[in-house]
DRENRO-653011 format. One record per residue (C-alpha): chain; x, y, z. Coordinates in steps of 0.1 Angstrom, whole numbers, plus 5000, padded with zeros to 4 digits. Layout:
% DRENRO-653011
("A" (X Y Z))
...
***
This chain:
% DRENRO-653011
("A" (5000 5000 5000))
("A" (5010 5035 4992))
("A" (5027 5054 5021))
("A" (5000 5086 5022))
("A" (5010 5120 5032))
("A" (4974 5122 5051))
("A" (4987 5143 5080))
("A" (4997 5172 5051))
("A" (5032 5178 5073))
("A" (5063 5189 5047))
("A" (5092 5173 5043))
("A" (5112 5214 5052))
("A" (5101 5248 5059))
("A" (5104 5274 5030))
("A" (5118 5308 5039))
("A" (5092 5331 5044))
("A" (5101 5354 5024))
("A" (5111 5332 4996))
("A" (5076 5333 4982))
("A" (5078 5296 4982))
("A" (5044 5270 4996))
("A" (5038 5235 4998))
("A" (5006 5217 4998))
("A" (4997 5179 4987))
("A" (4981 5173 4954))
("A" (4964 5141 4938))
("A" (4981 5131 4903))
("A" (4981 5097 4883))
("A" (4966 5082 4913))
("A" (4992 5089 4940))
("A" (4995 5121 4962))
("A" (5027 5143 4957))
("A" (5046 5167 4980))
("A" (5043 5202 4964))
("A" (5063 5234 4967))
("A" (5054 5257 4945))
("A" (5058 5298 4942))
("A" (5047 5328 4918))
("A" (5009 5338 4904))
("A" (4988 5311 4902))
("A" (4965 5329 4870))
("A" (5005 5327 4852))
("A" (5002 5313 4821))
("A" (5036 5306 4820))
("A" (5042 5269 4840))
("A" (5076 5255 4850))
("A" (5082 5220 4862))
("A" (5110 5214 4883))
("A" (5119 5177 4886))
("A" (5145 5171 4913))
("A" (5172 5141 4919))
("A" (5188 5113 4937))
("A" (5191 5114 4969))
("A" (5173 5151 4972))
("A" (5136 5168 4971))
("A" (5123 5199 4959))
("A" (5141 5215 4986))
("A" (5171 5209 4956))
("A" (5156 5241 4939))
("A" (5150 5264 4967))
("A" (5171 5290 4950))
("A" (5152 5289 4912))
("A" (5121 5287 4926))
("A" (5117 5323 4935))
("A" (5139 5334 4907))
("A" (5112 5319 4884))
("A" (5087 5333 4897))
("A" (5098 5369 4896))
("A" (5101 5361 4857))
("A" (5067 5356 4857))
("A" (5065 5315 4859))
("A" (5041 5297 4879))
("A" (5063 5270 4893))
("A" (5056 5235 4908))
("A" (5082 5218 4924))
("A" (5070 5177 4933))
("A" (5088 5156 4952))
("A" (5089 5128 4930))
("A" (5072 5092 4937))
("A" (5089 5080 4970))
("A" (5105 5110 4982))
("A" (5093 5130 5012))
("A" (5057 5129 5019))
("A" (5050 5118 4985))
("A" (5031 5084 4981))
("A" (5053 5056 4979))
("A" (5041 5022 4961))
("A" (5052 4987 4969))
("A" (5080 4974 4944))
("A" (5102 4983 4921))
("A" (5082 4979 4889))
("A" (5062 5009 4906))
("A" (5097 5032 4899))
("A" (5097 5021 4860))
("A" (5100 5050 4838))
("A" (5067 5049 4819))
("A" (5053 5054 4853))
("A" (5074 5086 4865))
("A" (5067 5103 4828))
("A" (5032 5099 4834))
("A" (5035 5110 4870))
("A" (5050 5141 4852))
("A" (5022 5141 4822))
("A" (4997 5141 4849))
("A" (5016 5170 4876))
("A" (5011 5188 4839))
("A" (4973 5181 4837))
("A" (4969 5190 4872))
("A" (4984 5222 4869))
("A" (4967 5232 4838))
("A" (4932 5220 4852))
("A" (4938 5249 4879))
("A" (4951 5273 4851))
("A" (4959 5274 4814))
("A" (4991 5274 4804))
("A" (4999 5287 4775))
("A" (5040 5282 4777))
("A" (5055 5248 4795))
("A" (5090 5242 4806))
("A" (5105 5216 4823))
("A" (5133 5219 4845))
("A" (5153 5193 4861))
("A" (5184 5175 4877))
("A" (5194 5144 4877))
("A" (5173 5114 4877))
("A" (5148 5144 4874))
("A" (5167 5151 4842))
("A" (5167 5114 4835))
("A" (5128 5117 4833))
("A" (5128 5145 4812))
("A" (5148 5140 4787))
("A" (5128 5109 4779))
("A" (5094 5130 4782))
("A" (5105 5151 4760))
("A" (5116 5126 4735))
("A" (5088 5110 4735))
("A" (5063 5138 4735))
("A" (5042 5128 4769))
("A" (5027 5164 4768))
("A" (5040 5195 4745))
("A" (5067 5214 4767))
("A" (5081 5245 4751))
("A" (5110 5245 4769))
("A" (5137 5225 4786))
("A" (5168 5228 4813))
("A" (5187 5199 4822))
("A" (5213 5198 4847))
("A" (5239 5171 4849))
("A" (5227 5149 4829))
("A" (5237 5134 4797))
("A" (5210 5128 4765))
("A" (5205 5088 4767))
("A" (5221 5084 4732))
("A" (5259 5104 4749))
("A" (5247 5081 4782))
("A" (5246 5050 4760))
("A" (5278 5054 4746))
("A" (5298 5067 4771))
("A" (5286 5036 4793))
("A" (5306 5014 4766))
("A" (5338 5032 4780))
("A" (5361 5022 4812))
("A" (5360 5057 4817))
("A" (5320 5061 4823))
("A" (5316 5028 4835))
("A" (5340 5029 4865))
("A" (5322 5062 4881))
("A" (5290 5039 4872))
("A" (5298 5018 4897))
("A" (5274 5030 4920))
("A" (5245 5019 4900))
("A" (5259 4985 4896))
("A" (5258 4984 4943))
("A" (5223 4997 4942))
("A" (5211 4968 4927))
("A" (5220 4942 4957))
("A" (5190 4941 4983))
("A" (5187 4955 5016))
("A" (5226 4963 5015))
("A" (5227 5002 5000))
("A" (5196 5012 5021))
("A" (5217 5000 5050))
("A" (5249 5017 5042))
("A" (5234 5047 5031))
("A" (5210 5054 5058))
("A" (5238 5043 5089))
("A" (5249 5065 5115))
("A" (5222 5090 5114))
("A" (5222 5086 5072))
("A" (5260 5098 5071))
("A" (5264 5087 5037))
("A" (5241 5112 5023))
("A" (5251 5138 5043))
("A" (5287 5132 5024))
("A" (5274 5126 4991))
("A" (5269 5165 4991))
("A" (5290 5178 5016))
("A" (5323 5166 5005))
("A" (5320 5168 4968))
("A" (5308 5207 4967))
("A" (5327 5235 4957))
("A" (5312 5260 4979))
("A" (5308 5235 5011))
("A" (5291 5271 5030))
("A" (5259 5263 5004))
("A" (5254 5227 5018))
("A" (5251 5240 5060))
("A" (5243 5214 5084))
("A" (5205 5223 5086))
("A" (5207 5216 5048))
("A" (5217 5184 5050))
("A" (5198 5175 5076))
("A" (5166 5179 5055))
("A" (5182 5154 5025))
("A" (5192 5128 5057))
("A" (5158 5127 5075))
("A" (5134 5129 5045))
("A" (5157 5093 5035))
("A" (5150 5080 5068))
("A" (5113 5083 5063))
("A" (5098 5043 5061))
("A" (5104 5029 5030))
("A" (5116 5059 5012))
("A" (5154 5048 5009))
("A" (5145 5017 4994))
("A" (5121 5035 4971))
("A" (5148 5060 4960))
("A" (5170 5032 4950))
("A" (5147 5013 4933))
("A" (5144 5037 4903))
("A" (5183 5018 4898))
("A" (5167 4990 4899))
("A" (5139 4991 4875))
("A" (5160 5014 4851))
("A" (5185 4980 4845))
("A" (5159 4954 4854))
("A" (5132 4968 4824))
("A" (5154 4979 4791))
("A" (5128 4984 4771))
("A" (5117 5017 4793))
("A" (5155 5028 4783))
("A" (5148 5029 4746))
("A" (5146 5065 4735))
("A" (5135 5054 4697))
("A" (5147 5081 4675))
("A" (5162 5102 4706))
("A" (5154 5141 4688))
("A" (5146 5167 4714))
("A" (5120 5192 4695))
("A" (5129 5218 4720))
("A" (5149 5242 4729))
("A" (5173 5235 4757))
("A" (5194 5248 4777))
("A" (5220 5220 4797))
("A" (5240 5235 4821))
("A" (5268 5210 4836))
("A" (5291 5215 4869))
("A" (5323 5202 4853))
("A" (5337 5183 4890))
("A" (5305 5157 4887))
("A" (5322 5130 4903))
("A" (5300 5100 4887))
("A" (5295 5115 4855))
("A" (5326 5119 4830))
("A" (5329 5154 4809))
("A" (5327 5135 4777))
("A" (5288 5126 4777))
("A" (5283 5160 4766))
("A" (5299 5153 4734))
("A" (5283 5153 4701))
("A" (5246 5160 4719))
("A" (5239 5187 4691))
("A" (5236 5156 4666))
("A" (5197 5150 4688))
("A" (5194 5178 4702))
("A" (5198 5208 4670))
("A" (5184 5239 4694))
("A" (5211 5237 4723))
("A" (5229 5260 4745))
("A" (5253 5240 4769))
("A" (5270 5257 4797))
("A" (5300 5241 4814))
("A" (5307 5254 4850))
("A" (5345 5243 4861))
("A" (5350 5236 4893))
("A" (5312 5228 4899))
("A" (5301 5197 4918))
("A" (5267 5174 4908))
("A" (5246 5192 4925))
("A" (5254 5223 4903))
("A" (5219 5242 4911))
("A" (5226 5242 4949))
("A" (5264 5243 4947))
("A" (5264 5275 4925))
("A" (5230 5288 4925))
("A" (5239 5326 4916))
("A" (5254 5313 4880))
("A" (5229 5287 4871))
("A" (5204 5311 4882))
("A" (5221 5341 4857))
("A" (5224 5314 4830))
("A" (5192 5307 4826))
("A" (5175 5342 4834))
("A" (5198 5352 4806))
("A" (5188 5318 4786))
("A" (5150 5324 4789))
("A" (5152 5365 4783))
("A" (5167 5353 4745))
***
């Protein structure tokens, strides 16, 4: 049975005066963890898709940068994080399902307000999801900002090379049972604490309280093992990997923190060939978590980005 979010508490507390609120809204049949910010009668709508191990806490510094551009912006916490539902098994985490959790978010949104102008935002396994939603068309997005993140045709062939596949390794652990949700969630969830601390470049943007939001919204009942088995039906159901003729429609704007420790620098190559309306940014010196880790570039990227 799904875990509810009945009692309508919130995985954090916004900033008051970051314009940013959360409520719980009803989509594809499950009941997601919302923060969202800006007008709700905007018909412009951003989707901001979040990643492994985080929440929509991940874009506390877009959110209200969105919406003083005018963007009405929903940030879910994906299926199994936070106060989101969570359902039994891990053919519950495969693909199809999160683009249509997505597809519906989008219908929800619009049922509340037309939007006239769609983009999606997102990090990575966020990113993971929307690169495939755009692909394959689940709704008409106008727009589209990945973040660390490869296009699954650079991801496909990168993975054929020692250099890719060794910082894959990860992946490879997450498929054992019962063993990562242990390590990861020992000693007070430690290991997620130093997933972000230590790899940052500006270690003053990941504080204490910070991570402690990202370690006890992992420590929630069954949410660990529902964060890791996205791994697990990504490898165990191919077929949801296929991305058919892999052209994004869109334009999009990929902006990459060059010091990803799991990702190699050379999946960006050659992502014009499926991707023909592209502006990549490469941040040097920028961890994974590039939105948090340098939040005052990625947010002047894509202001400037979205003014063109």
């Amino acid at each position: 049975m799904p875990v509810s979010s009945q009692d309508k508490s919130f995985s954090w507390s916004p900033d008051p005066a970051s314009g940013i609120q959360q409520r719980i809204i009803e989509a594809d049949g499950l009941r997601f963890e919302l923060a969202e910010a800006g007008t709700a009668r905007s018909p412009k709508l951003a989707i901001l898709l979040h990643g492994f191990p985080e929440l929509n806490f991940s874009w506390r510094h877009q959110m209200p940068m969105l919406a003083a551009q005018g963007w009405r912006v929903w940030a879910p916490n994906l299926r199994g994080y936070g106060m989101s539902d969570r359902p039994d098994g891990i053919a519950a985490y495969r693909l199809h399902n999160l683009l249509e959790d997505v597809g519906a978010l989008i219908d929800a949104a619009k049922a509340e307000y037309p939007a006239e102008e769609i983009m999606i935002v997102a990090h990575d396994w966020g990113a993971v999801i929307a690169w495939m939603f755009a692909i394959r068309q689940i709704r008409p997005i106008d727009r589209l900002v990945i973040m660390n993140v490869p296009h699954p045709k650079c991801a496909e062939r990168e993975l054929k090379h020692w250099r890719q596949l060794r910082k894959s390794w990860y992946i490879f652990f997450f498929q054992l049972p019962f063993v990562p949700e242990k390590m990861l969630l020992a000693n007070d969830a430690k290991a997620v604490r130093r997933a972000f601390f230590e790899s940052a470049a500006h270690k003053d943007r990941f504080a204490k309280s910070d991570l402690d939001v990202y370690a006890k919204a992992a420590q929630l009942p069954g949410a660990m093992q529902a964060m890791l088995n996205y791994y697990r039906a990504l490898m165990r159901y191919a077929d949801d990997r296929d991305p058919g003729d892999a052209s994004v429609r869109v334009p999009t704007l990929v902006i990459w923190g060059e010091n990803d420790l799991a990702l190699d620098i050379h999946l960006l190559d050659g992502m014009e060939q499926w991707v023909p309306n592209l502006t990549l940014h490469r941040l040097p010196g920028i961890s994974h978590w590039v939105q948090q880790d340098a939040p005052d570039k990625v947010n002047r990227i894509m202001t400037d980005w979205l003014q063109k």
